[in-house]
Every structure is written in structure tokens, then in C-alpha cells.
C-alpha positions in Angstrom: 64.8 97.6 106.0 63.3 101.2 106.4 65.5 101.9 109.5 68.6 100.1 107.5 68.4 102.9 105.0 67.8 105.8 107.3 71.4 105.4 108.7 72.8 108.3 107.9 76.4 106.2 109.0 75.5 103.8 106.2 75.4 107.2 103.5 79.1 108.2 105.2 80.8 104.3 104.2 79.8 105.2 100.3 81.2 107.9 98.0 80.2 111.8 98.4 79.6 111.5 94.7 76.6 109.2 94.8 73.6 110.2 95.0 71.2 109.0 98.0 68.8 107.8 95.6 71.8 105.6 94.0 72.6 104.4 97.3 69.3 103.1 98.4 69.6 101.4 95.5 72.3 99.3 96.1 71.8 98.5 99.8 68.1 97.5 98.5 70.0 95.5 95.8 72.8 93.6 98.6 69.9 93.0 101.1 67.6 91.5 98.5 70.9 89.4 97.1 72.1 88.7 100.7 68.5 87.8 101.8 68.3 85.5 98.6 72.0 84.0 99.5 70.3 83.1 103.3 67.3 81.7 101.9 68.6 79.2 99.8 72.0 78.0 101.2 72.9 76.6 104.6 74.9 78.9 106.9 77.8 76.4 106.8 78.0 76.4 102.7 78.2 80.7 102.9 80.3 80.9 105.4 83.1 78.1 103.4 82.5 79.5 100.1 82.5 83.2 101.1 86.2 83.3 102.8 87.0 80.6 99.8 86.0 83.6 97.4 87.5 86.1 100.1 90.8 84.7 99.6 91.0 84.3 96.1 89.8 87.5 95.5 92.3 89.5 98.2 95.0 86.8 97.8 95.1 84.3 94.9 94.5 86.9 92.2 97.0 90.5 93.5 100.0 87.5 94.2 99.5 85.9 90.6 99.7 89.9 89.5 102.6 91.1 91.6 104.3 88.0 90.4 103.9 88.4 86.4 104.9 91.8 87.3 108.0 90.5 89.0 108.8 87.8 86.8 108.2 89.8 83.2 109.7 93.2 84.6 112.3 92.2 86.8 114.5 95.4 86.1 111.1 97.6 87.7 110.3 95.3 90.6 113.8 95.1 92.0 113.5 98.7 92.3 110.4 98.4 94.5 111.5 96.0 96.5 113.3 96.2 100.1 116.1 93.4 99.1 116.2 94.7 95.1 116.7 92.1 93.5 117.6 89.0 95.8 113.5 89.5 96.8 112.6 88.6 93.1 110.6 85.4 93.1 112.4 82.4 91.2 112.7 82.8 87.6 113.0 78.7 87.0 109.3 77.7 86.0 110.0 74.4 88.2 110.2 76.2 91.3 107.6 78.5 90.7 105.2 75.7 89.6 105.9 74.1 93.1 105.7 77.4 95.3 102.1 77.7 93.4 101.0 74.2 93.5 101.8 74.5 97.5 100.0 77.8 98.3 97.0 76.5 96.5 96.9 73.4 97.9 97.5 74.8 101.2 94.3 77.6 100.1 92.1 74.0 99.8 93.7 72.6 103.0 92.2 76.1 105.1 88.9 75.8 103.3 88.4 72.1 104.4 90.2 72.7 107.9 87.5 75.8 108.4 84.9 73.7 107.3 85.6 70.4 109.4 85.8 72.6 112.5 82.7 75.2 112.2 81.2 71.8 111.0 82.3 70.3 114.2 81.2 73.3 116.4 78.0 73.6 115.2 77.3 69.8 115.9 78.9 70.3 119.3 76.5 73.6 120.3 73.7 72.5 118.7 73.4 75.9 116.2 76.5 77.7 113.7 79.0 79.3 114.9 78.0 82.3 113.0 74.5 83.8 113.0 73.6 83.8 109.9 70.5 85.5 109.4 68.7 88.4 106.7 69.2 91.0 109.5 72.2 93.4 108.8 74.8 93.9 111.7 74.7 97.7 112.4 77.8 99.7 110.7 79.3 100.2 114.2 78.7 97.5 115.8 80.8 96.3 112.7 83.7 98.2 113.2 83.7 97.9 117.2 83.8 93.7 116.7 86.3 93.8 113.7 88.1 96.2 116.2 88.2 93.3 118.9 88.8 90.9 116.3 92.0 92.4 115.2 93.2 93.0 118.7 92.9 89.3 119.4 94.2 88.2 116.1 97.8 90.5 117.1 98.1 88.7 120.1 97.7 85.1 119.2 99.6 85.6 116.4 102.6 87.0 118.3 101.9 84.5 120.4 102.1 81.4 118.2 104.9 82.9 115.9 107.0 83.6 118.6 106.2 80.7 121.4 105.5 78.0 119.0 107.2 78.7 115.6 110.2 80.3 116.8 111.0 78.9 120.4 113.4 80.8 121.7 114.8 79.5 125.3 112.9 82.4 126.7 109.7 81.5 125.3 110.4 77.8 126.7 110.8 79.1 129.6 107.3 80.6 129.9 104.1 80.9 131.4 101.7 81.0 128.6 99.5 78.6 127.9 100.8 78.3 124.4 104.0 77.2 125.5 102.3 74.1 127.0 102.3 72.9 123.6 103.6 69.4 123.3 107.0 69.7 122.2 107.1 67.1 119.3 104.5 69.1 117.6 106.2 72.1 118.1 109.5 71.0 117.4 107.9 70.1 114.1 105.7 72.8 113.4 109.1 75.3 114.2 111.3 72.7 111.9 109.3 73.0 109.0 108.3 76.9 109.4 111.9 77.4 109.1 112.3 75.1 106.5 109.4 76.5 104.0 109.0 80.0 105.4 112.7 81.0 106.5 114.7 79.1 103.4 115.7 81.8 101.8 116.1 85.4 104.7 115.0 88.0 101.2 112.1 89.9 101.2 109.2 87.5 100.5 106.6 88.2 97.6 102.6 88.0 98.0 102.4 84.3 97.4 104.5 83.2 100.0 101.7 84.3 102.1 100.4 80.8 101.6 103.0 78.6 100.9 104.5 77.6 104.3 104.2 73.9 105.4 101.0 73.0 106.5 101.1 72.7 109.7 102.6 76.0 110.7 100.6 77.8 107.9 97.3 76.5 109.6 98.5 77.5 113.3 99.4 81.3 112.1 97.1 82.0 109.5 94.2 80.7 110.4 93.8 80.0 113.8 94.1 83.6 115.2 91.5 84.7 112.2 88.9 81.4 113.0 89.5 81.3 116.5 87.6 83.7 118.8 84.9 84.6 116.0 83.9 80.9 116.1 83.8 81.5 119.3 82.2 84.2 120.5 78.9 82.3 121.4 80.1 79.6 123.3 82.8 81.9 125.2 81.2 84.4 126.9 80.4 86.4 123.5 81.9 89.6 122.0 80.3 92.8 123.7 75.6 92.9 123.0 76.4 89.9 120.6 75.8 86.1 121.4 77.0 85.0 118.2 79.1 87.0 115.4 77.1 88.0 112.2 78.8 86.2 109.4 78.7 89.5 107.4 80.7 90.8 110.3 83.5 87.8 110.4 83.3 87.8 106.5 84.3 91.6 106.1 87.3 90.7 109.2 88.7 87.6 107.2 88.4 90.5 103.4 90.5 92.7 105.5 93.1 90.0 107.3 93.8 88.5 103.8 94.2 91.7 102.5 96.6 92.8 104.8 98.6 89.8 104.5 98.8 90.1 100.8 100.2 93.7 101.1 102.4 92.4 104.2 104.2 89.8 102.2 104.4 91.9 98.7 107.4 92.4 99.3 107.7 95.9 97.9 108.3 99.0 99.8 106.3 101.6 97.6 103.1 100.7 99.0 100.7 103.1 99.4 99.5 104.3 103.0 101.6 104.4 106.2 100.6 101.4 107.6 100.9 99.0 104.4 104.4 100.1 103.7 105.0 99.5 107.7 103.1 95.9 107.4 105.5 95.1 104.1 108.8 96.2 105.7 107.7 94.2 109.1 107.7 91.2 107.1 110.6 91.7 105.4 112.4 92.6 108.6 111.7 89.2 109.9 112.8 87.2 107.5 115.7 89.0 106.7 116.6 88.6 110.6 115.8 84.7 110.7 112.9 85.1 112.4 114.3 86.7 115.7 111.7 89.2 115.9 108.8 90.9 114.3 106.6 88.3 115.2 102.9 90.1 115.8 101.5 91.9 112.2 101.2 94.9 113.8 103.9 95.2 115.8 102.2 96.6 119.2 103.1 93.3 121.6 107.1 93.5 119.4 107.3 97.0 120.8 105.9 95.9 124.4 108.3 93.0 124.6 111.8 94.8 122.7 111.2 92.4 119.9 111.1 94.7 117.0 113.3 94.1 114.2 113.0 98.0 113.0 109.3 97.9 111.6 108.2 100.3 113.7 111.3 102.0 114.9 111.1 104.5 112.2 107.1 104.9 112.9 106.2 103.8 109.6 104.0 101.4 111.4 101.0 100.5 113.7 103.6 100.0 116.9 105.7 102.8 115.4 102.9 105.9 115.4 102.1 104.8 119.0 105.7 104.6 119.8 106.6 107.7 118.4 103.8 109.3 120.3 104.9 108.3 123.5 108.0 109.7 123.0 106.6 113.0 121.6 104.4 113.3 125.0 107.3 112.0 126.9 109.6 114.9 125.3 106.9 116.9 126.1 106.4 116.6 129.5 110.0 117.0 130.0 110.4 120.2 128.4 107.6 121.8 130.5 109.5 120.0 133.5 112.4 122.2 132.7 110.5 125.8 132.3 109.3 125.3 135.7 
């Protein structure tokens, strides 16, 4: 605990403001409450109820916010939105009952789904797929994992968006393993992603996020979050770590969700280049029937020419990187010339 404190990285994640006395504090106060958490629950019950509470928190509650907002101050929100006012959710309490009743139910349908399988890998390897344990993961060791993390979560889910959800003859006529899928399922899982997700081609709002059929909501939201973290024992491991820290995979799944939520908002005032980049990807895609746009980022969309102008403009992940490829590009030509 002594050496957890002397971090002087673990001073730099809190506010100037504080003082150090304040922050010793309050890591003593988290690593007594997260030491009490491990004592007295299994490993399987924090990791479930965490990203249960994750998601209600940094998705459940902002989409029933942005959606009084939209629904009581129509006239406001259609200005904020990329399609004005064809992006408005439905005013008819019916269909807004049944959107809600869907996301939720498909909110219970991930818990129970992540559950059943960590359940089922710990049973298979003997241990959890997370360490759970009172030792803290190291700040940086944090951000170097969630770093990997994210990287792997771009690529399966351009993969499965595009491959599985949207098979294009191109991506049938493929190498990947994905697209070794069996058809029927993936002739389903496409059907009813454009049924649920692509019915109407308007900027979506924050609780479509979880309100696409079940099937295809499972294979792109959580299998490229659950995946390689639930892994990362069995595999080979992420870099100096045999297992993932559940604090680590926790604070990954806080930012994922959160993302999403500000992805499918919908609105195109969103503070921070990369949220209003993430929002305007989204609505992009839908607004182009799903012909593009597929990765959250936008890095592998700009590698394979599938960008639907989310990052052309470089308000974006794929866009800054773009954009400074071209600047070094320019560059390099320009000195070219003086010689």
C-alpha cells in the first residue's frame, strides 16, 4: 500500500486542486472498499455486477436523459442533431415503450450471456478469467492493456460489422476467419441487424445503442469488449500479465460503454474531437445503409476505403491520422521541389 501511494503517476490521474493529503485519503478509502469488495464476494459476482452497474451508469441513465431531452424539447434537440429533426426518437409512447423494453431486456440478456461464459471459462481453466485480487494493477500498466484492448476491440468489431452483419460479396469472398461463419447464422444475424438497427437510415439516439436484435447486439457489442480480456490467460496473455486485473477490464468496459453512448447520441455538438467524430461515424452509417463505417474508430475504414466521411474531414480517430499523413506527405513533396 506504502509503495501504491508513493506513485507520483497516481497524484497526476487526480485534480491539481487536491491536496496530497486528500488524495491519500481516498486511494486509502477505494483500497480499503475494494479490499472489502474481494473479501466478501466471489470474483464471478464483481465482475457481473460491476459492468451491470458500468452500463447502467455510462448507458441506461445519459440515454433516458438525452431522450426526455429530446422528447420534451424537440425544437432544441433537432438543432443538435446531424438529421434535425428526422433523428428525434419517436414521440408515440407505444414505440418508445417497446424500443426501452428491448434495450433493457437486451442489457439483462449481456449480463447473463457474460456471466454464462466467464462461468464457463472459469470451470474450463480451472481459475477466473479475471484475477481478482486486493493488489492494484499499476496506473500504466492500466493504460498500456486498455490500449491493447481497444486496438483489438476496432478490429473485431470492423470485422464482425462488416463480414458478418453486413456481407457484402466482397467480404463473402474472403479469407478471414470470420467469414467462415455458417451462413444460416449469418444470414440471420445480418437479416435482423438490418431489420432492428438499419429500419429507419436517421441519426440514431443513445438508446439505440442497445436495442438491436439479439443476436447481432451480442456479436458487436459484446464479443469484441469480453473476448480477448477473458482471454488473455488462456491465450498467450497480454504483455507481463497472465491474467487481466478485473479493475483493469472494469475501467475498459466504463470507457467502451461510454463511448458508445456518445457514439449513438446522435447529436453533433459533442464536446471533444473525437466524440463529435465517434457521433457523426455512427450517423454516417446509418444514414448510408450500412455500406461503410463499420470499425468505431475508423482506422481499419480508412485502411480498407470504407469510410462513409467520419473521418474525412479529420474530426475523427482515422481522420487526425489521415490528415497527418497527408500533411507529411505534402511535406515531403514540397522539400522535393526546393531541391
Amino acid at each position: 500500500m506504502e509503495v501504491l501511494l508513493s506513485l507520483p503517476i497516481v497524484s497526476y490521474f487526480f485534480s491539481t486542486s487536491m491536496s496530497s493529503y486528500s488524495t491519500s485519503l481516498n486511494l486509502l478509502f477505494f483500497y480499503l472498499t475494494w479490499t472489502t469488495l474481494v473479501l466478501s464476494h466471489s470474483p464471478l459476482k464483481i465482475e457481473v455486477m460491476s459492468t451491470t452497474a458500468i452500463r447502467i451508469l455510462f448507458w441506461l441513465v445519459p440515454s433516458l436523459f438525452f431522450l426526455i431531452f429530446d422528447t420534451l424539447l424537440p425544437s432544441l434537440s433537432e438543432n443538435l442533431k446531424y438529421d434535425g429533426s428526422s433523428a428525434l426518437p419517436p414521440r408515440d409512447a407505444r414505440s418508445l415503450a417497446g424500443l426501452l423494453a428491448l434495450a433493457i431486456g437486451n442489457l439483462a440478456l449481456t449480463t447473463g450471456t457474460e456471466a454464462a461464459m466467464s462461468l464457463g471459462l472459469a470451470t474450463l481453466i480451472k481459475e477466473p478469467p479475471f484475477r481478482t485480487s486486493t493488489t492494484l494493477p499499476l496506473p500504466w500498466q492500466m493504460v498500456k492493456h486498455i490500449a491493447l484492448l481497444f486496438a483489438a476491440r476496432e478490429a473485431l468489431s470492423f470485422y464482425i460489422h462488416r463480414n458478418v452483419l453486413h456481407p457484402s460479396s466482397s467480404a463473402r469472398q474472403g479469407t478471414s476467419a470470420l467469414t467462415r461463419v455458417p451462413h444460416q447464422l449469418r444470414d440471420r444475424a445480418a437479416t435482423q441487424h438490418a431489420r432492428f438497427a438499419h429500419a429507419h437510415r436517421a441519426a440514431p439516439f443513445s438508446l439505440l445503442a442497445m436495442a438491436d436484435h439479439p443476436l447481432p447486439q451480442l456479436l458487436l457489442h459484446l464479443l469484441p469488449i469480453y473476448l480477448l480480456p477473458s482471454i488473455s490467460g488462456t491465450a498467450g496473455g497480454l504483455p507481463s500479465q497472465p491474467r487481466l486485473h478485473v479493475l483493469t477490464y472494469l475501467v475498459f468496459v466504463a470507457l467502451a460503454t461510454l463511448e458508445e453512448t456518445l457514439a449513438y447520441s446522435g447529436y453533433a455538438a459533442l464536446p471533444g474531437v473525437a466524440a463529435g467524430g465517434l457521433a457523426r461515424r455512427a450517423a454516417a452509417h446509418r444514414a448510408g445503409g450500412g455500406e461503410g463505417n463499420y470499425g468505431p474508430w475508423g482506422f481499419l475504414d480508412w485502411a480498407y476505403g470504407t469510410g462513409l466521411g467520419g473521418g474525412r474531414d479529420g474530426d475523427d480517430a482515422a481522420g487526425l491520422v489521415q490528415s497527418g499523413v497527408e500533411g507529411l506527405r505534402r511535406s515531403g513533396e514540397g522539400e522535393g521541389e526546393e531541391e
